[in-house]
C-alpha positions as CSV (number, residue, x, y, z in Angstrom):
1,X,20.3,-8.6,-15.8
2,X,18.3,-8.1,-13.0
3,X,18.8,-11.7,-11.7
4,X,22.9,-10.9,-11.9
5,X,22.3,-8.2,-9.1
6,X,19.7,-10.3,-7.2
7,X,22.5,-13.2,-7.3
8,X,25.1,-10.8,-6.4
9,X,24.2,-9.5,-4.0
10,X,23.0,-12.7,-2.2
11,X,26.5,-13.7,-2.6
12,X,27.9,-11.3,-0.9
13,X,25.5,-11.5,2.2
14,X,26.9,-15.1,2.0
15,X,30.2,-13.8,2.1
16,X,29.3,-11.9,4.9
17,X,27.6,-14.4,6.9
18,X,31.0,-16.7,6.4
19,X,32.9,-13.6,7.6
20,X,31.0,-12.2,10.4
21,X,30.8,-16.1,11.9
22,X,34.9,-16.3,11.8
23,X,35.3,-13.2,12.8
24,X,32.5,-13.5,16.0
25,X,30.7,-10.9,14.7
26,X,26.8,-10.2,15.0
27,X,26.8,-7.2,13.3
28,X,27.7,-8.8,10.2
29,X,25.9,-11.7,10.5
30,X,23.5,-9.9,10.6
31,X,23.9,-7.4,7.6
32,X,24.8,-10.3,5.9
33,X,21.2,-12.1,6.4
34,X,19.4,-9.0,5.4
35,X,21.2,-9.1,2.1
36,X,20.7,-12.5,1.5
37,X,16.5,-12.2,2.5
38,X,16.5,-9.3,0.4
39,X,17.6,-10.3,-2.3
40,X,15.6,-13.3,-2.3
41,X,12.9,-11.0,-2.3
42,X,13.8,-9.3,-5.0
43,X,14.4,-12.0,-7.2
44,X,10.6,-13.6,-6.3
45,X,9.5,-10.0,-7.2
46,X,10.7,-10.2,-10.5
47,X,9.6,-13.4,-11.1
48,X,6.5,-13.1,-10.1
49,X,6.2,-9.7,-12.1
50,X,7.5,-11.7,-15.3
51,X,4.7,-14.6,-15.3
52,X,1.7,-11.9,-14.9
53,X,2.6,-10.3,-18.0
């Protein structure tokens, strides 16, 4: 379940990155990258958390 939000939410700094480029703006390029790293993040997290137990 937690992978859906990771996935999610990479998705929609994807969609954001897509937007903000069409749209010529940095400000949501750039929110939309910080999604996508963080959420890459968080999906490493848990999978690292999942093979040490």
């Amino acid at each position: 379940m937690k992978y859906l939000l990771a996935l999610l939410a990479g998705a929609l700094g994807v969609a954001g990155v897509v937007h903000g480029e069409a749209d010529d703006s940095p400000g949501l390029q750039l929110l939309g990258v910080v999604l996508v790293v963080g959420a890459v993040v968080f999906a490493v997290r848990l999978a690292r958390r999942g093979r040490l137990r």
